[in-house]
N, C-alpha and C positions, 0 to 999 in steps of 0.2 A: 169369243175371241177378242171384243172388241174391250170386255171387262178385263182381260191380260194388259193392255197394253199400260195403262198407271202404274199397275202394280210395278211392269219393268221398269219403268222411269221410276220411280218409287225406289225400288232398289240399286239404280243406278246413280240414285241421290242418297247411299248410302243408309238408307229406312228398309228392310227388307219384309217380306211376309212370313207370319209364324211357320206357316207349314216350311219355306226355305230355311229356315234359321234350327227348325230342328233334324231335318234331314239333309244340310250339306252341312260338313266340318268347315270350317274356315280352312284358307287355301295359307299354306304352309310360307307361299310367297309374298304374302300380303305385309310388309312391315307390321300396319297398324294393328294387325292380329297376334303378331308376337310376343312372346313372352320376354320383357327386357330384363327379369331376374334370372333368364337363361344364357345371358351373354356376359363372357368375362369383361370385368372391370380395363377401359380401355385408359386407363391410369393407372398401374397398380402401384405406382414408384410414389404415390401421394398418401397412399396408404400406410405403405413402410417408413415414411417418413413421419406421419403422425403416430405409428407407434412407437417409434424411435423416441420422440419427444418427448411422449408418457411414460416410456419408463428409463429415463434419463434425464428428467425433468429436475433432480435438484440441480446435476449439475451444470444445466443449459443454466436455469437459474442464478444460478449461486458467479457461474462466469462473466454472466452478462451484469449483473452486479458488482463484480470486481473491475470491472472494464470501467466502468460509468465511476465505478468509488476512485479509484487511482487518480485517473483524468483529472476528477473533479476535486480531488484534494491533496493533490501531491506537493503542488507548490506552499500548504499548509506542513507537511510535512519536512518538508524541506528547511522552513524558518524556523522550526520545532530543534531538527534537531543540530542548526548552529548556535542557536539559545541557550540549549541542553551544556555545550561543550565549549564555549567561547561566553566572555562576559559582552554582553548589549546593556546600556542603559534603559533601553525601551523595546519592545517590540518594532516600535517604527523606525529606531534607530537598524535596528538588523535589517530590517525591510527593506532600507532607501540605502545601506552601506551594501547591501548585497547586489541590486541595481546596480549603483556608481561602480561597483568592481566588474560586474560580468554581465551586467545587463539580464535582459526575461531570462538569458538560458539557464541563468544561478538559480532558477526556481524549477526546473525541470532537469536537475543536472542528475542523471542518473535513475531517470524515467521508464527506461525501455526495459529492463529487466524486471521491474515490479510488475509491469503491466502486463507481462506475461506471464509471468510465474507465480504470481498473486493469484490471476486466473487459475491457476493447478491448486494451488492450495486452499483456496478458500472453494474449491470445489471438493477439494479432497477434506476439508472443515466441513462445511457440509452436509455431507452422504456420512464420515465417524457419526457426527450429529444426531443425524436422523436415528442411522440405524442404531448408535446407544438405546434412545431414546424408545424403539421399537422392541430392541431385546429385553431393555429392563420392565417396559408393561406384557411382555409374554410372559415372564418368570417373577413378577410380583405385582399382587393385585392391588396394591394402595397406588401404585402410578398407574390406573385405566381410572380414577375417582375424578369427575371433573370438578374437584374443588381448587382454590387458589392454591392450596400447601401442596397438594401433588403435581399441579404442572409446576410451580418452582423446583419443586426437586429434582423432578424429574430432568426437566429441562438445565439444571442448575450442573447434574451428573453427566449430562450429555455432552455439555457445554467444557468440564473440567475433560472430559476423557477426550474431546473432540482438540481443545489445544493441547496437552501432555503428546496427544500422536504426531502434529503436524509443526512442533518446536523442532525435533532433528530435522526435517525437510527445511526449514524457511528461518533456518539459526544462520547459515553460511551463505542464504542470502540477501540478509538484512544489515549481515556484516560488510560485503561489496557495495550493498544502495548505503551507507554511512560513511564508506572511505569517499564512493563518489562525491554525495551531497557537500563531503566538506573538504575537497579535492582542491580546488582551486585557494580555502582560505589559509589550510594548511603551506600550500608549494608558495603563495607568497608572501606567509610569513621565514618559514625558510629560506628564501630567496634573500630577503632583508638582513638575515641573522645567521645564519648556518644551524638555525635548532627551529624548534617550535615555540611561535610565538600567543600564550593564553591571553588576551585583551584583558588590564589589569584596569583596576580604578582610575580615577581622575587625579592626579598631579598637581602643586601647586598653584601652577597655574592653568589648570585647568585642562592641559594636555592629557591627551591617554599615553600611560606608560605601560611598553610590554614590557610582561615578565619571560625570561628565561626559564625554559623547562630540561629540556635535555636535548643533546647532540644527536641528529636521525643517520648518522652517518652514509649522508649525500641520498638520504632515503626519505620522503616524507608521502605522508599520504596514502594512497597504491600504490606503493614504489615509483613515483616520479622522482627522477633526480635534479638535486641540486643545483641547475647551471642559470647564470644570469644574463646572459651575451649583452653584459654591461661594456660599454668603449669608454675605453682610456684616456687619458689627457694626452693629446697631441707632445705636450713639452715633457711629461712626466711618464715614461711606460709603467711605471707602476705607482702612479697616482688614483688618487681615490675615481673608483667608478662612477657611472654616470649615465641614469637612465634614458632612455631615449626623452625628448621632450619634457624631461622633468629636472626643477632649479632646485638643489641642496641649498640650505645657509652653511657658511661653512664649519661650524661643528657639528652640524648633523653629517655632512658626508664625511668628515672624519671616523664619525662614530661607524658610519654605515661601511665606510672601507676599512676598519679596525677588526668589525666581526664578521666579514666578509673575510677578511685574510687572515683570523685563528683564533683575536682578543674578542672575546664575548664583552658587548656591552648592552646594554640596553638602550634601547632608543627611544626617544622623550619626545616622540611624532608621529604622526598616524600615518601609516603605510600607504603611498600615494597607490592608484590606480594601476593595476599591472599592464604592460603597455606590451612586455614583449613576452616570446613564447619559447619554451625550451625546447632544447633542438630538436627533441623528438615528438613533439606537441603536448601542447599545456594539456591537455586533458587524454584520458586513455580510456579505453573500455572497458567495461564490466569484464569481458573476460578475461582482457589484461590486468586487473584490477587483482582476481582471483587465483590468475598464476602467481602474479607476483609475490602474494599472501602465501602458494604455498614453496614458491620456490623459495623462501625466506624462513618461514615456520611451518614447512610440513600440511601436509595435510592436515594433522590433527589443527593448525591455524584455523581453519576454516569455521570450526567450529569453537575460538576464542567467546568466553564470554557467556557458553550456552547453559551455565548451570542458574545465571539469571535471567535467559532467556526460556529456558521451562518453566519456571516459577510465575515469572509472567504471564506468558501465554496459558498457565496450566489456572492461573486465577482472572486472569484476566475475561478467558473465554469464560471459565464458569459463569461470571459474573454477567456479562455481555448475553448468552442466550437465556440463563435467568432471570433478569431484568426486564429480558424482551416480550418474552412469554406469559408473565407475570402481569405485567404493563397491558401489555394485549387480553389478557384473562379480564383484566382491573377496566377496560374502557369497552369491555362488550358483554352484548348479554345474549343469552338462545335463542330469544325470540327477532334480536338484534347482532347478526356477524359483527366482526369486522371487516371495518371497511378502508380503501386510501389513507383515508385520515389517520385511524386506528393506527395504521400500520408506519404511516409517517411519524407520528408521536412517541409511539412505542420505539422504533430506532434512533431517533436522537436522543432521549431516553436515556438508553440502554447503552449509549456511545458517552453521552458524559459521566454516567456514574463508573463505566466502567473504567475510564481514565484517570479518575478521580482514584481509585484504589490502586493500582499499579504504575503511575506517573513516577511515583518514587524510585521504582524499583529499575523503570525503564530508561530514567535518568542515570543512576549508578550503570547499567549498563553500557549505554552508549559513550560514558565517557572512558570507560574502560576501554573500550572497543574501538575508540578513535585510536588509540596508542599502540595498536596490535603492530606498526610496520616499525615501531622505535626497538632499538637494541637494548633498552633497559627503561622499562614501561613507567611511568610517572607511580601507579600506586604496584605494588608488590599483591596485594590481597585485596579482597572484595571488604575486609574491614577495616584496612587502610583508606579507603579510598571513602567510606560512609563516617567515620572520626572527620579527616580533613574539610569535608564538605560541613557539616557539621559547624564545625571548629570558625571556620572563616566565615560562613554564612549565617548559621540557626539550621532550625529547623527548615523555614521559609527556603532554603538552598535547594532542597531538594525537590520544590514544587517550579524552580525557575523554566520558562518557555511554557508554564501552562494555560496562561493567556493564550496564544497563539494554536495551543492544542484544545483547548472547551471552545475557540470559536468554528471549529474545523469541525469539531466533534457531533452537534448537535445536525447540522446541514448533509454533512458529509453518508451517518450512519441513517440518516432518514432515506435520503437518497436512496442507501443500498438495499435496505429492507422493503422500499416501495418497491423498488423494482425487480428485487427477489419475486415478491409476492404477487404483481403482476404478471411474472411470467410463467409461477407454480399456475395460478387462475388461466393464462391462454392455452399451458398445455390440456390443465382439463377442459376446457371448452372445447379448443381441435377437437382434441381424440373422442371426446363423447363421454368421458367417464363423471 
C-alpha cells in the first residue's frame, strides 16, 4: 500500500504509470487531452478574407496602386496638361502662374474623379493583362519559353489588348479631368475677352499678347458661363468695367470694355488674378462637367476625341507592360528573383519610354479636347490640327509639356509597380500559396 502512494502523487503531478496510461482512455473532459483539430475555427471570417485576397489579388493590387499613383502625381498631371494646350515660356512659368491665379488647388483641380475611377480601370487593365497573357501561353507554346523574346511579346500583346479594352471606359473620363484641369484658365480668359484666350508669344515689348480663337458663346470650359460681376463707374453706367481691387491703365480698360461689349480686341497684358466668382461658382463638378458636355453635344460628346485616345492607350499600354517585363526579365536572374529594387527600376523604366512614344499623339489629343464646349472647334480634323502645330512650331511642338511629364514619369510609374508587386507578394504570403 505504502508503494501506491508516489505513484498517486505521481500522477497527480501529471506523470502517470504505464499500466494506467494503457487501460484508462483519457477523460473526454480534460481540455489538455483534446483534439484541437476537432474544433471549428473560432475565426472563420479571417479565413474568407484571406481567400478573398488570393484570388482577387490583381485587383486589390493593381487599386492600391492607383490610389498611391494619382495622389502622388496628379499635380504633375495637371502642369502637363496646361503646357499641352496653353503657351508657357517655362515649365516654372506655368507652375508659379498657376499658384498666383488659384493657389495649391490649381494642382488638384479635378482630383476626385481620377482617384476613383482610375482605381476601376487600371484594375480592370490589369486582370485584361493578366488574363491575355494566360490565355495566349495556354494556346501557344513559344509564350511559356522563359526567354527575353517571349516575355516581350507576350507581355507586349497583353499590354496592346489590355489598353484597346479599357480606352471606351476612360475616353469620357479623361475628357471631364481636362475640362476640369483647365477650368479655371479657360473661364478667365473668357471673362477678359468674350472667347478663348491661347497665351501667344512675347510682344514688343516684351508683354504677353493674347491671341483671339473663337467666340464660346457665353460657354467656356464645362459649360461655365460667361459672367464678370464687374462694377461700373459711379459717373458712367456704361463705362468701362472694373475689377474688384484691380487698376486698368487707361487703354488697357478701354480694350478690356471694347470686347467685353462685342469688339474683339486683343489685349496687350497679362490677365490679372481672378478675384471674383460667377454667380453660380467659379468652379463646377465633374458631374456637372459631364452634363454639360452632353447636354451640349449629345452623348456621343462624351466620347470626343476617342479615336486618338485608342491609339494611345492601345500603344501606349503595349509599350508600358512590354518594357516592364522585359526590364524586369533584363535585371533578374533564376538563381536571383526580383526584388524592390528590380521592380522600382523596371517602372520608371517603362513609364518614360512609354511617354516617350505616345506624348505626341496625346498632345494632339488633348488640345483637341479642350475645344469640345466651343460652337465651332479651333481645328476641323485631326489633320488640321498636326499641319498647324507643325507649321508654327516644328517638330519640337508636339513634344511641348514633356519636361514636366519625364519628371513625373519616372517617380510616379516606379511607385505603382512597387507597390503592385508588394501587394501581389502579401497576398501570397497571407494566404499560404
Amino acid at each position: 500500500m505504502s508503494k501506491d502512494v508516489p505513484e498517486l502523487s505521481k500522477d497527480n503531478g501529471s506523470i502517470s504509470s504505464l499500466g494506467d496510461s494503457k487501460s484508462q482512455p483519457p477523460s473526454t473532459e480534460d481540455p489538455r487531452s483534446t483534439n484541437t483539430n476537432s474544433i471549428p475555427h473560432l475565426h472563420p471570417y479571417r479565413e474568407i478574407a484571406t481567400e478573398l485576397l488570393w484570388v482577387n489579388r490583381t485587383v486589390v493590387a493593381a487599386s492600391s496602386a492607383a490610389v498611391v499613383g494619382v495622389a502622388a502625381g496628379f499635380p504633375f498631371d495637371s502642369i502637363k496638361t496646361r503646357m499641352q494646350t496653353h503657351h508657357y515660356d517655362s515649365m516654372m512659368q506655368c507652375v508659379k502662374s498657376t499658384y498666383h491665379e488659384e493657389g495649391m488647388r490649381g494642382y488638384f483641380r479635378g482630383i476626385i474623379p481620377p482617384l476613383i475611377t482610375v482605381s476601376i480601370i487600371k484594375s480592370v487593365s490589369f486582370s485584361v493583362y493578366e488574363g491575355t497573357k494566360r490565355s495566349l501561353r495556354e494556346r501557344f507554346q513559344f509564350f511559356n519559353q522563359d526567354s527575353l523574346l517571349s516575355v516581350a511579346a507576350v507581355s507586349t500583346l497583353g499590354g496592346a489588348t489590355s489598353g484597346s479594352f479599357i480606352a471606351t471606359f476612360s475616353c469620357p473620363l479623361e475628357l471631364v479631368k481636362i475640362q476640369q484641369q483647365l477650368q479655371h484658365l479657360l473661364l478667365t480668359s473668357s471673362m477678359a475677352t468674350g472667347g478663348t484666350i491661347v497665351r501667344g508669344s512675347n510682344g514688343a515689348n516684351g508683354q504677353k499678347v493674347g491671341i483671339q480663337r473663337t467666340d464660346l458663346a457665353h460657354k467656356v470650359g464645362a459649360g461655365l458661363p460667361i459672367t464678370t460681376q464687374a462694377t461700373r463707374s459711379s459717373s458712367s453706367p456704361l463705362g468701362p468695367p472694373k475689377l474688384p481691387n484691380v487698376t486698368f491703365p487707361p487703354a488697357t480698360a478701354e480694350k478690356l470694355a471694347n470686347s467685353v461689349y462685342g469688339k474683339v480686341t486683343p489685349i496687350v497684358e497679362d490677365i490679372p488674378k481672378q478675384t471674383t466668382r460667377p454667380a453660380n461658382g467659379a468652379s463646377t463638378s465633374s458631374w456637372r462637367s459631364a452634363r454639360e458636355i452632353v447636354r451640349l453635344k449629345g452623348v456621343k460628346g462624351l466620347w470626343s476625341g476617342y479615336p486618338l485616345h485608342l491609339v494611345r492607350d492601345t500603344i501606349g499600354t503595349a509599350v508600358y507592360f512590354g518594357t516592364y517585363e522585359s526590364t524586369k526579365r533584363i535585371l533578374s536572374t533564376p538563381s536571383s528573383p526580383p526584388g524592390p529594387l528590380t521592380h522600382f527600376m523596371a517602372g520608371g523604366t517603362c513609364g518614360i519610354l512609354c511617354w516617350i512614344v505616345v506624348f505626341p499623339i496625346d498632345l494632339i489629343k488633348s488640345v483637341m479636347q479642350k475645344d469640345i464646349m466651343a460652337p465651332k472647334p479651333t481645328y476641323d480634323t485631326i489633320r488640321e490640327c498636326v499641319s498647324d502645330i507643325k507649321a508654327r512650331q516644328g517638330y519640337r511642338g508636339f513634344y511641348r509639356g514633356m519636361s514636366v511629364t519625364l519628371m513625373r514619369a519616372f517617380p510616379i510609374h516606379s511607385l505603382n509597380f512597387l507597390v503592385y508587386e508588394q501587394v501581389l507578394q502579401f497576398a501570397r504570403k497571407t494566404s499560404g500559396h
